[in-house]
Biotite code that builds the C-alpha atoms (Angstrom):
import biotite.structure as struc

atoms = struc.array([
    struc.Atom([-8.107, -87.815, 86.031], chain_id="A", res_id=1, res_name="UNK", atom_name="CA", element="C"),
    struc.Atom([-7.457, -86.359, 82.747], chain_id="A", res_id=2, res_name="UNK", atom_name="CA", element="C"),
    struc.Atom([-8.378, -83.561, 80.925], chain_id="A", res_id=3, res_name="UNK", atom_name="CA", element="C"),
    struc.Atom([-9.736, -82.822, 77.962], chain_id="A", res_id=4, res_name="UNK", atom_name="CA", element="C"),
    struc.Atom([-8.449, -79.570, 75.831], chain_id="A", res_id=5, res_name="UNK", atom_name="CA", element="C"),
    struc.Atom([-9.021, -78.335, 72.405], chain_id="A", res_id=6, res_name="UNK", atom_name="CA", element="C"),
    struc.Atom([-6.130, -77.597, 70.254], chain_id="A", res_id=7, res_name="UNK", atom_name="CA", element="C"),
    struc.Atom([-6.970, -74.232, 69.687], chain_id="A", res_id=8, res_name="UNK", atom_name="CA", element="C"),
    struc.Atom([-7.245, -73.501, 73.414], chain_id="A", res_id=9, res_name="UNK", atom_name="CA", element="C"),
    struc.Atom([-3.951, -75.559, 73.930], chain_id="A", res_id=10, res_name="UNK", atom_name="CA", element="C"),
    struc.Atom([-1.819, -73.467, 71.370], chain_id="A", res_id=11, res_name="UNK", atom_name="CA", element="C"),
    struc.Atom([-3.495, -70.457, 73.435], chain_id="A", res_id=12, res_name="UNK", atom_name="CA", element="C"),
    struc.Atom([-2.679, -72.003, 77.051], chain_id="A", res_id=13, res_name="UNK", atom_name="CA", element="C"),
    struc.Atom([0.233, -74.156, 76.294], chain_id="A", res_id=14, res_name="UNK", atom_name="CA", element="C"),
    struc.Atom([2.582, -73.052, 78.481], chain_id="A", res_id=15, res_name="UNK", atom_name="CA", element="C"),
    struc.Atom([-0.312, -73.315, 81.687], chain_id="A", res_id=16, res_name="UNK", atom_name="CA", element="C"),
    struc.Atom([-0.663, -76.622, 80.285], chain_id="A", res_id=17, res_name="UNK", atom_name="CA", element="C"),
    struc.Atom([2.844, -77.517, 80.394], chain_id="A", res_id=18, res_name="UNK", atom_name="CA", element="C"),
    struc.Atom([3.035, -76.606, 84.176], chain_id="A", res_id=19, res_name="UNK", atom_name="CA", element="C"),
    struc.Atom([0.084, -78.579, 84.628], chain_id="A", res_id=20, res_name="UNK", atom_name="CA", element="C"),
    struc.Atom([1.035, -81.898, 82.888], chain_id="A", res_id=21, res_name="UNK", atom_name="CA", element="C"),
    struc.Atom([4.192, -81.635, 84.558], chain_id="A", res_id=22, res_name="UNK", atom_name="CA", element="C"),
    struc.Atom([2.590, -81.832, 88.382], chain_id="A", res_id=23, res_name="UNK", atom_name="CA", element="C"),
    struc.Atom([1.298, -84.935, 87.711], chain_id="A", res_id=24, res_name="UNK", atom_name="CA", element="C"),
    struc.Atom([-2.588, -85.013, 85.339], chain_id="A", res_id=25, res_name="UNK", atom_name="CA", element="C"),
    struc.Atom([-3.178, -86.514, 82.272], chain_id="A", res_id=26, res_name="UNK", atom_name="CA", element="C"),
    struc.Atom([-3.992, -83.840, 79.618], chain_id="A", res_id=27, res_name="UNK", atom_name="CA", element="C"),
    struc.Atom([-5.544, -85.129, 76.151], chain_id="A", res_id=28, res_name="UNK", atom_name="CA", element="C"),
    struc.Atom([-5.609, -82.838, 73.139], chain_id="A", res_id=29, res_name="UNK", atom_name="CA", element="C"),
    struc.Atom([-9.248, -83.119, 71.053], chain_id="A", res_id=30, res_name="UNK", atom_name="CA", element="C"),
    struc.Atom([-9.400, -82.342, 67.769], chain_id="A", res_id=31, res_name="UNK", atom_name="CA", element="C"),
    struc.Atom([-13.378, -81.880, 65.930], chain_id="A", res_id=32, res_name="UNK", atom_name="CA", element="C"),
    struc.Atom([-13.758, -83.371, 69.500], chain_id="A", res_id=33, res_name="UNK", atom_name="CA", element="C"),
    struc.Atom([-12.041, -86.433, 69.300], chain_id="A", res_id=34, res_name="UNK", atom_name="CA", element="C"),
    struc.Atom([-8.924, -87.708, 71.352], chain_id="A", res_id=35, res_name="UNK", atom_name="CA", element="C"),
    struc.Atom([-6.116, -86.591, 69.637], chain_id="A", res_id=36, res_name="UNK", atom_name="CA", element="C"),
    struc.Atom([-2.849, -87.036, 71.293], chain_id="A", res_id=37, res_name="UNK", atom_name="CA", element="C"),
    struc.Atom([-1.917, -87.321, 75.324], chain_id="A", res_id=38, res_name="UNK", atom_name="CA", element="C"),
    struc.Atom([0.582, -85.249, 77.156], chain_id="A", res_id=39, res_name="UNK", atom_name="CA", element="C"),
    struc.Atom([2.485, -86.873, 80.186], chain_id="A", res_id=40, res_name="UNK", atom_name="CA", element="C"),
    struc.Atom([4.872, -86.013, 82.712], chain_id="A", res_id=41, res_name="UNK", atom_name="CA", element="C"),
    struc.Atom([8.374, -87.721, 82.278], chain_id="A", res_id=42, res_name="UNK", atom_name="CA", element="C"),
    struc.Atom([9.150, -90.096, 84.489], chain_id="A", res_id=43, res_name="UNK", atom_name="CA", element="C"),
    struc.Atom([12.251, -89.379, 86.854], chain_id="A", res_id=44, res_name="UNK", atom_name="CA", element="C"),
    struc.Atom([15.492, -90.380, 85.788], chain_id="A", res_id=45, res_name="UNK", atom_name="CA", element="C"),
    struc.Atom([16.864, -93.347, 87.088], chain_id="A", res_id=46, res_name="UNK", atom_name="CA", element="C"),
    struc.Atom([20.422, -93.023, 89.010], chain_id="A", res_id=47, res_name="UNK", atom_name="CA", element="C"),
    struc.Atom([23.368, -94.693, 87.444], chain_id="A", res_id=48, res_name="UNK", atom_name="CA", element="C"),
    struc.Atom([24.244, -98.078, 87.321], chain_id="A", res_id=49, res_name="UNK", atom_name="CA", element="C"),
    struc.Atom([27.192, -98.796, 90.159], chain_id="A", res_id=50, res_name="UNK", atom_name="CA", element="C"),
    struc.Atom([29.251, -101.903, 89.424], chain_id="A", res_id=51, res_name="UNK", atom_name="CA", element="C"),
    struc.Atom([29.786, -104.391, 92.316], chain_id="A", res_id=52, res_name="UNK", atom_name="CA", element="C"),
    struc.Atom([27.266, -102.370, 94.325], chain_id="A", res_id=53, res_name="UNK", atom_name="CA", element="C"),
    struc.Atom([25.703, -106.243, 95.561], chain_id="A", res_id=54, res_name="UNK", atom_name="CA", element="C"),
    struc.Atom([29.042, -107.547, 96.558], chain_id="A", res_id=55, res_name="UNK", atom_name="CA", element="C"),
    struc.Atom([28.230, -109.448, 99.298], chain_id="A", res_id=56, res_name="UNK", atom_name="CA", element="C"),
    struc.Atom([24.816, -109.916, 98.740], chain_id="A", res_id=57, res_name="UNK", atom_name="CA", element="C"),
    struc.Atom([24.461, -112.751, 96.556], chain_id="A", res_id=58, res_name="UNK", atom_name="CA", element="C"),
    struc.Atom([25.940, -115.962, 97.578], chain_id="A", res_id=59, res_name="UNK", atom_name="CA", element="C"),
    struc.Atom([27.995, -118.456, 95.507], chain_id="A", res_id=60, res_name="UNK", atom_name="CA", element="C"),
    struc.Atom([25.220, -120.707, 95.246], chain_id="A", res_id=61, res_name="UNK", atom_name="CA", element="C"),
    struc.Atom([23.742, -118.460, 92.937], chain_id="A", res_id=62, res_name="UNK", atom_name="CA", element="C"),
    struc.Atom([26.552, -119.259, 90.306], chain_id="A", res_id=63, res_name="UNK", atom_name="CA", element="C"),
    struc.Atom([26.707, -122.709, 90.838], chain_id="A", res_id=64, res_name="UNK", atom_name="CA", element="C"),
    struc.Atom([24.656, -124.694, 87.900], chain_id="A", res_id=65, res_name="UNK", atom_name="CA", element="C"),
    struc.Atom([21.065, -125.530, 88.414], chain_id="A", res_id=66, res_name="UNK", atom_name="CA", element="C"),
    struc.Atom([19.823, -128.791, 89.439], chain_id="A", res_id=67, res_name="UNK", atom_name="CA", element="C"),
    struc.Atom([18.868, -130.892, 86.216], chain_id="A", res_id=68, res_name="UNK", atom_name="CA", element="C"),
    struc.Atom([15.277, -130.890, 87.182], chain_id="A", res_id=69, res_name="UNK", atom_name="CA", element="C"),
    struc.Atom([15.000, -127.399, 87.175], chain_id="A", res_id=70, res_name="UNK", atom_name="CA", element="C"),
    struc.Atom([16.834, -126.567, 84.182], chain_id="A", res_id=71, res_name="UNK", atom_name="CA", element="C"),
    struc.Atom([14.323, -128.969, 82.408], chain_id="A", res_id=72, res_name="UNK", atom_name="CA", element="C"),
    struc.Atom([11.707, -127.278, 83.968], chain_id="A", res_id=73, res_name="UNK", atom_name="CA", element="C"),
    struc.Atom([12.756, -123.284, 82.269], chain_id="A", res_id=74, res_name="UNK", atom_name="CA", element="C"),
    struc.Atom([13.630, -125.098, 79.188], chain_id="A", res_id=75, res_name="UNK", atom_name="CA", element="C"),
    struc.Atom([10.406, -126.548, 78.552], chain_id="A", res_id=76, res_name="UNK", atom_name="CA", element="C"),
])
């Protein structure tokens, strides 16, 4: 659930809000009451690409051509 926070109480708490948005809520900054802007948590890095980490995993059908009717059938 998110929470709501004034800007002038976020400039005065920001770094406890930082902490907080970081373990996982929703915080959303008001201004005159109204939504303002959002702060999120990043979302966690993804690892590194590995080439040829499938070898062996896909068969050589999967290169072969597809069968007419199918083709037709993504190219319509």
């Amino acid at each position: 659930m998110a929470s709501i926070v004034n800007v002038h109480e976020a400039k005065a708490h920001f770094s406890r809000l930082l902490e907080l948005a970081h373990a996982g809520p929703e915080i959303i900054f008001a201004k005159a009451g109204l939504p303002y802007a959002r702060m999120l948590p990043l979302e966690p890095a993804v690892g590194r690409r590995q080439p040829g980490r499938l070898r062996g995993r896909v068969g050589k059908a999967f290169f072969e051509p597809l069968p007419d009717a199918e083709r037709a059938a993504w190219e319509s």
